[in-house]
C-alpha positions in Angstrom: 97.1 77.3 128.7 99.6 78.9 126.4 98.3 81.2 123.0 98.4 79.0 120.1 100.6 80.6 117.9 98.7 82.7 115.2 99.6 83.9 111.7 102.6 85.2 110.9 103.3 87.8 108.6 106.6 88.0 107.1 108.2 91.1 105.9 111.8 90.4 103.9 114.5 93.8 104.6 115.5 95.3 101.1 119.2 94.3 100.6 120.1 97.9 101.3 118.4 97.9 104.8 121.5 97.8 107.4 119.5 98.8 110.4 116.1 99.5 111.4 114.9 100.9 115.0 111.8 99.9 117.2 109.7 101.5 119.9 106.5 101.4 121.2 104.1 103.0 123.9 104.6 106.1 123.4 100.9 106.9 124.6 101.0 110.0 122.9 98.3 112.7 124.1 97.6 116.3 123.8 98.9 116.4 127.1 102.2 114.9 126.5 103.8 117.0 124.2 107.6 116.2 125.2 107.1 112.7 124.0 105.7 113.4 120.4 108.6 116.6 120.4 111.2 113.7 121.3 109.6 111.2 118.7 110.0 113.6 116.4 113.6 114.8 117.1 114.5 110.6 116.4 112.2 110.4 113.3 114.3 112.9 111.6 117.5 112.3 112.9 118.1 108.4 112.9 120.3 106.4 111.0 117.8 103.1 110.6 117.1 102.5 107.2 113.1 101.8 108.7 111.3 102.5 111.9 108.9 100.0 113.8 106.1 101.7 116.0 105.2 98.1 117.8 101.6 99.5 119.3 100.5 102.1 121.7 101.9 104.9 119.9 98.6 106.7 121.2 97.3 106.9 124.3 93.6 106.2 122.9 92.3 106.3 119.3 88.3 106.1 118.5 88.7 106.2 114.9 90.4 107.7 111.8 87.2 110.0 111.5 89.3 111.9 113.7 91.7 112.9 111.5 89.2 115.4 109.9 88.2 117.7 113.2 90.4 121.1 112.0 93.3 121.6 114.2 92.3 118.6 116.3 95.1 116.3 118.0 95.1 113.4 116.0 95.3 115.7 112.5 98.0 117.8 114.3 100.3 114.6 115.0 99.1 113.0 111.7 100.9 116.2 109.8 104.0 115.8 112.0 104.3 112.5 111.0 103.4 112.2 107.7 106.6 115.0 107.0 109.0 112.3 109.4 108.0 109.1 107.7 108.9 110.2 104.3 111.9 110.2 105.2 112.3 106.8 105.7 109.7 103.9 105.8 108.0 103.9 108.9 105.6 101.0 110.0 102.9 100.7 112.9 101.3 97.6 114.0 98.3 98.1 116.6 98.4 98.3 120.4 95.8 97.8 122.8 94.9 101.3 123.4 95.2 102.3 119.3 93.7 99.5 117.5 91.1 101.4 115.9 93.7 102.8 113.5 92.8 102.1 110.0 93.8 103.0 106.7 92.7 106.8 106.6 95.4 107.2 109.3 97.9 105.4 107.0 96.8 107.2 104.0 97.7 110.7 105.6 100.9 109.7 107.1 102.3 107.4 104.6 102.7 104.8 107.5 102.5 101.4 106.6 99.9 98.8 109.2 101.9 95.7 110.1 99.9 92.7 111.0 100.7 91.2 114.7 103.1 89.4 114.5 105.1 90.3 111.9 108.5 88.4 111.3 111.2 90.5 110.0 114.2 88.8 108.0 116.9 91.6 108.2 120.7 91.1 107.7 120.2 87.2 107.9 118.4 87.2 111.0 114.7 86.7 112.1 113.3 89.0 114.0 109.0 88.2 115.8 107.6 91.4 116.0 104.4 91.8 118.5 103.1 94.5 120.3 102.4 92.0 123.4 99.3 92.3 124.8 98.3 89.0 123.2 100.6 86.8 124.9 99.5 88.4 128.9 97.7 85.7 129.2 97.2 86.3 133.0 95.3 88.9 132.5 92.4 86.9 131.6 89.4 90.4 131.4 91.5 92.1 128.9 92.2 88.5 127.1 88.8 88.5 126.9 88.4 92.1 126.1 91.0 92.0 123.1 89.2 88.9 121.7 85.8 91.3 121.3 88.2 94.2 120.5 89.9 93.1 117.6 86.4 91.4 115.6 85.8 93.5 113.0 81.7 93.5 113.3 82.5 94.7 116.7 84.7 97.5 115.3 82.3 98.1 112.9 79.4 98.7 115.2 81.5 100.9 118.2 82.9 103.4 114.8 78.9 103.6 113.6 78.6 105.4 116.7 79.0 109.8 117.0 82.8 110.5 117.2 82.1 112.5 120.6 80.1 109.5 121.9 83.4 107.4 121.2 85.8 110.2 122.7 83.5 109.8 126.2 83.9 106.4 126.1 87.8 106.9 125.5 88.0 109.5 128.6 86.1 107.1 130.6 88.3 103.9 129.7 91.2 106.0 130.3 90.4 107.5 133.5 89.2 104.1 134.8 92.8 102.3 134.5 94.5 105.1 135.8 91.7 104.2 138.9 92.9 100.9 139.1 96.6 101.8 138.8 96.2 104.1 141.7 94.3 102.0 143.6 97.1 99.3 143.2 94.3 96.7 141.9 95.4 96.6 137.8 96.3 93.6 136.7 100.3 93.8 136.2 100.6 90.6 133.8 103.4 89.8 132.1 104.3 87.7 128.6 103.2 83.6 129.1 107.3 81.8 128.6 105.2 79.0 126.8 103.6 81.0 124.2 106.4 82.6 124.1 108.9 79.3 123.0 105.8 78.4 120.6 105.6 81.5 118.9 109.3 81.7 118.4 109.5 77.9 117.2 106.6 78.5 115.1 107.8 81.5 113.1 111.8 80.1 113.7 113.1 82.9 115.4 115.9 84.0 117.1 114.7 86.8 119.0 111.2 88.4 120.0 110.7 92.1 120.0 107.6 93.3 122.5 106.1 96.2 124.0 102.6 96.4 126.4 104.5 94.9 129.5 106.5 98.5 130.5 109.3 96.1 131.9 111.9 97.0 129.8 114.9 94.0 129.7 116.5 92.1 127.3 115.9 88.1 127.8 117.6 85.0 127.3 115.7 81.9 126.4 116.5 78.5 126.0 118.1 77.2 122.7 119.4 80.5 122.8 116.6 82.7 121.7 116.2 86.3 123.0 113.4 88.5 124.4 113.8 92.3 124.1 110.9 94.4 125.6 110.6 97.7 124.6 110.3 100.5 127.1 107.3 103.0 127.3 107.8 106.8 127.1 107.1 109.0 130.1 109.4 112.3 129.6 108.2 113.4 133.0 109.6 110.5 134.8 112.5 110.7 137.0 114.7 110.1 135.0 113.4 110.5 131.6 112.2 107.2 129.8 112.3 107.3 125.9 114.4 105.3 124.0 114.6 102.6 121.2 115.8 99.2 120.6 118.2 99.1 117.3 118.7 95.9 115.3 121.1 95.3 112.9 123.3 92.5 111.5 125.6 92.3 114.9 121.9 91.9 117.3 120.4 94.4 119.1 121.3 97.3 121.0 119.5 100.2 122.9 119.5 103.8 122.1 118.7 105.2 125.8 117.2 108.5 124.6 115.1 109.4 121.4 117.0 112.0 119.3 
């Protein structure tokens, strides 16, 4: 059955806005420090008037209270990014691996939260923004997962618990999907083309910009609607992925490599 179209958010581009960039799933860890260097290097060097992190910009997040361990990860890249994103506004709506972020974390960088999804009106056109995860609808356990995930009583409860309680439970959720992608057994599910067509119709659309899947491609629909998915960022791949999708008032187009 396909997702029923949820609320949509609608954020109207400044008249000065001539482009703006998106990316997403990043995973950024401590052990991935090319990919938060190469971030970086396209934070302070792009053109975009804005910047769109579309989810998964870190690899796990168990709360904001994380921010405050001295010389800790998250403080480390919250500092880095707090000096990019005043250089231009920078936006970041939640993923499935980060969406305990709150508003401590946008407080420190100056990154704005964008609600899922988020319709952008930019240079006349109308862009559905979504991280993606919500619209795998074959993968029915995390459906179910991300249902409990995103209640805020449940949030509530898991961030009552000791931070070093919740970075356990972050190894452990992390170590078992790399399991089950080893062991050729996760779940590779990609968007549902109904849901798709409704949420497009229902936010009038012309295009759909998504992360989560890691198949990076750019779509065409019928009526003549798009479907751009963003690619992850793995800087030890062969070759290098990193990269963003630009839009502006002549469509979209891909940068290949960040900076």
């Amino acid at each position: 059955m396909p997702a029923p179209a949820p609320a949509i958010a609608e954020l109207s581009a400044p008249a000065h806005w001539r482009a703006v960039d998106c990316l997403s799933d990043l995973h950024l860890e401590p052990g991935t420090p090319d990919a938060l260097a190469a971030l970086l290097r396209h934070l302070h060097a792009t053109a975009a008037d804005a910047v769109f992190i579309l989810g998964d910009l870190f690899e796990v997040w168990v709360g904001d209270d994380a921010l405050d361990e001295p010389g800790g990860f998250e403080a480390h890249c919250a500092a880095l990014l707090g000096q990019a994103a005043r250089l231009r506004p920078t936006f970041f709506m939640h993923g499935n691996r980060d969406f305990l972020i709150g508003p401590a974390f946008a407080e420190r960088t100056g990154i704005a939260l964008l609600a899922d999804p988020t319709l952008l009106q930019l240079a006349g056109r109308r862009w559905l923004l979504t991280h993606g995860d919500a619209l795998c609808l074959d993968d029915v356990a995390y459906q179910r997962f991300r249902a409990l995930a995103r209640d805020p009583a449940w949030q509530a409860q898991l961030l009552a618990r000791p931070l070093h309680e919740r970075r356990a439970t972050g190894r452990s959720a992390r170590d078992e999907s790399e399991a089950r992608k080893q062991a050729g057994t996760a779940v590779l599910a990609d968007v549902d083309a109904q849901s798709v067509q409704d949420w497009l119709q229902a936010a009038r659309a012309d295009a759909l910009i998504h992360g989560h899947t890691h198949l990076p491609a750019d779509h065409a629909l019928p009526g003549g609607a798009t479907r751009h998915v963003l690619t992850d960022w793995d800087l030890t791949a062969t070759p290098p992925r990193a990269g963003v999708l630009r839009l502006d008032a002549s469509g979209s187009y891909r940068l290949p490599l960040a900076g």
